[in-house]
Every structure is written in structure tokens, then in C-alpha cells.
C-alpha angles and dihedrals in degrees: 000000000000120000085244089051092046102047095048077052087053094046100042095043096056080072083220126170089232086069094070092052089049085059094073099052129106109260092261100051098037079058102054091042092053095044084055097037090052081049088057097045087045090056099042102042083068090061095044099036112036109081096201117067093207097066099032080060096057086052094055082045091054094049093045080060095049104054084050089055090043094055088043078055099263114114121162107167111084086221084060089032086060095040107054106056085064100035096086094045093049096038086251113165146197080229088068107046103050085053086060087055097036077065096049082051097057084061091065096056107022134055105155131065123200098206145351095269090062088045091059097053086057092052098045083054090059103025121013080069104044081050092052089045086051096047104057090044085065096047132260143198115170120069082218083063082074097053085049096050097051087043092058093041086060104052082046092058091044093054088048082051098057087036084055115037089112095044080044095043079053097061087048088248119120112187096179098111115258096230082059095056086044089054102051096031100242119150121230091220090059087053094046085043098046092213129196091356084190094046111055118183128236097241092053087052084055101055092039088053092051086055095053102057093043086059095048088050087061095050089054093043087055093041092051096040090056108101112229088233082069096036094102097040094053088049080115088060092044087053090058093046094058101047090048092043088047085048088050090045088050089048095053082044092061097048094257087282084165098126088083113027134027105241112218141172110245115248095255095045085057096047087048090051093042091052090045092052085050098047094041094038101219 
């Protein structure tokens, strides 16, 4: 297997939302945005699927060493093999890509966050970065792209955080802001619990419902930062933020019922809003 074949493996088999919107890009550039994107899902499947945070540690450790080998020239791993032939050419750094993993690593020894500022520092960690990297495979020639880019990696990341408070509840981490649970009187131990998944309280509804419309703000804010000169070549983000608003929008639909079951689009409801985004252009 070649780094290209296994990274589009890696890519097609997460089953992700930002696949359907790959699949519209010119070779080149599909290539460059699925070598980033297996980095990403390497990263972030240590911290997801290594029990122990000792050693998942000493794999982000490893992989922080290895971006450092890859940029001397040395890379060993086919997801970095595949990488560093395109990062020049897209202003992809190693910068970037240890603050991807500097946000995997938050996960290992936080999973609370006080307020909504601390929240976004970990998003931005995770998204906001992945955004700016995206941004600039697609191609980009405005500076307020950027803002648009982390804007929009933000409000991504909130609404996989609503889709995701059980799957979170069940790895003990709970990323809705404290002051927010405060707010709307809602325990930690009910969300770590999951308690009555068919009887959803009121106050539960409340909090849930605040989310939402944070998130949807940030979706505004994205849509109305991205200058109309980039607005063709980010079809790929606009693609992304229509399948994930469309997932937010099917969420609030279903009452927010997310402490006992991961809510999803279906494959082919993602391809159909990715091709309608390319045909309609927004």
C-alpha cells in the first residue's frame, strides 16, 4: 500500500462528513486535504482509543517527533509520507500540526471546562486549525478567509459536541461549559449517568437549546466573514457546513434525545447536500 492509498483508506473508512466534501476537489488538492485530514484522525483516534492516558501520552509524544523528523526530511509514518510532498506548496506547518495535537493532548488531562472562553481555546485547538489548513488547500486569497475558516471550525466542533454529550458522558468528559450547566441547573452527574434517556427533563432541553443557537451564530458569523473572491474555491467548507448545520438542525428536530444514541445523516443525504452546495454554489 502506497501513503497516498492508505490515507484515502484512512479517510474513506472514518466514515466523516468532511469526506463527501474531498470528493469535489481537483486531484491535487483532494490529495493534499486527505493526507491532512488521516493525520487528524491518527492523532485523534490515541486519544479516543487508548484507555490508558500514559501511554496515549507517549503516542502523542511520538507523533510530535515525528512531525519534527518529517519537516527535517524524515518521515517515517505513510500519513506524513503522503503529507509532506504537498505541505510547502499549501503553507502547511509543522506549527500546525503540533497544535492539532497540543488539542488531542487537552483531552488527556482535561475534561471540564469552566466557561465558554476556555472551550474555545480547545476548539480552536482542534478546529480553528484544521479550518485555517483547509482553507488554504482549497485555495485562499483574502487574510479575512482565515477568520472565516476558524469561525466556521468552531461552530463544526460545537455542534460535534451536542451530537456527542452521551459518547462523551461515556468517557467520563463533559465539554458543555460549566457556567452553562450552572445556568440551566443541570447536574454533571445526570449527564455522566445518562439518566432516563425517554424522559428528558426540561432543564436538559434548556441547556441543549442554548447550544444550539451558539452554534448557529457561528455558522452566521462564517457564512458572512468569507469574502465573495473565495467563495468558489471553499465550496469544499460550505459543503461541510451544510451537512453539519443540517445535522444540528436534525438534532434540535428530534428533541436533543443525544445521551443515549449518536444522531447521523445517512451517506447518501451527505453526498446529496455536498452536490447541492456544488451546483448552487453557497
Amino acid at each position: 500500500m502506497t501513503p497516498q492509498q492508505y490515507v484515502e483508506q484512512k479517510a474513506a473508512a472514518s466514515g466523516s462528513s468532511f469526506y463527501y466534501a474531498f470528493l469535489f476537489l481537483p486531484p491535487e488538492r483532494r490529495a493534499a486535504i486527505t493526507a491532512f485530514y488521516a493525520f487528524c484522525r491518527e492523532v485523534d483516534d490515541v486519544v479516543d482509543e487508548v484507555h490508558d492516558p500514559s501511554v496515549a501520552a507517549a503516542k502523542l509524544a511520538w507523533w510530535r517527533r515525528e512531525v519534527q523528523q518529517a519537516f527535517a526530511g524524515q518521515p517515517s509514518h505513510p500519513a506524513m509520507q503522503a503529507l509532506m510532498p504537498m505541505a510547502s506548496t499549501y503553507g502547511i506547518t509543522a506549527e500546525h500540526l503540533d497544535q492539532v495535537i497540543q488539542g488531542c493532548e487537552m483531552d488527556l488531562s482535561q475534561t471540564r471546562y469552566l466557561d465558554y472562553a476556555g472551550l474555545q481555546r480547545y476548539c480552536h485547538l482542534v478546529a480553528g486549525v484544521v479550518g485555517e489548513v483547509a482553507c488554504n488547500i482549497f485555495g485562499r486569497t483574502q487574510e479575512a478567509t482565515v477568520r472565516y475558516a476558524h469561525t466556521l471550525g468552531l461552530a463544526l466542533q460545537l455542534t460535534n459536541i451536542i451530537r456527542d454529550v452521551g459518547d462523551d458522558a461515556r468517557r467520563g468528559r463533559i465539554y458543555l461549559p460549566i457556567e452553562d450547566l450552572q445556568r440551566f441547573d443541570v447536574k454533571a452527574h445526570e449527564l455522566l449517568k445518562r439518566e432516563s434517556p425517554w424522559g428528558y427533563s426540561e432543564r436538559f432541553q434548556a441547556l441543549m437549546r442554548f447550544q444550539a443557537e451558539r452554534a448557529h451564530r457561528c455558522y452566521d458569523e462564517a457564512l458572512a466573514l468569507l469574502p465573495e473572491v473565495d467563495r468558489k474555491a471553499q465550496k469544499p467548507g460550505l459543503m461541510m457546513a451544510n451537512i453539519y448545520h443540517d445535522l444540528l438542525r436534525e438534532i434540535e428536530r428530534g428533541g436533543f434525545q443525544v445521551l443515549h444514541q449518536r444522531i447521523s445523516l445517512t451517506p447518501l443525504r451527505k453526498l446529496w447536500i455536498a452536490a447541492r452546495t456544488q451546483w448552487r454554489g453557497r
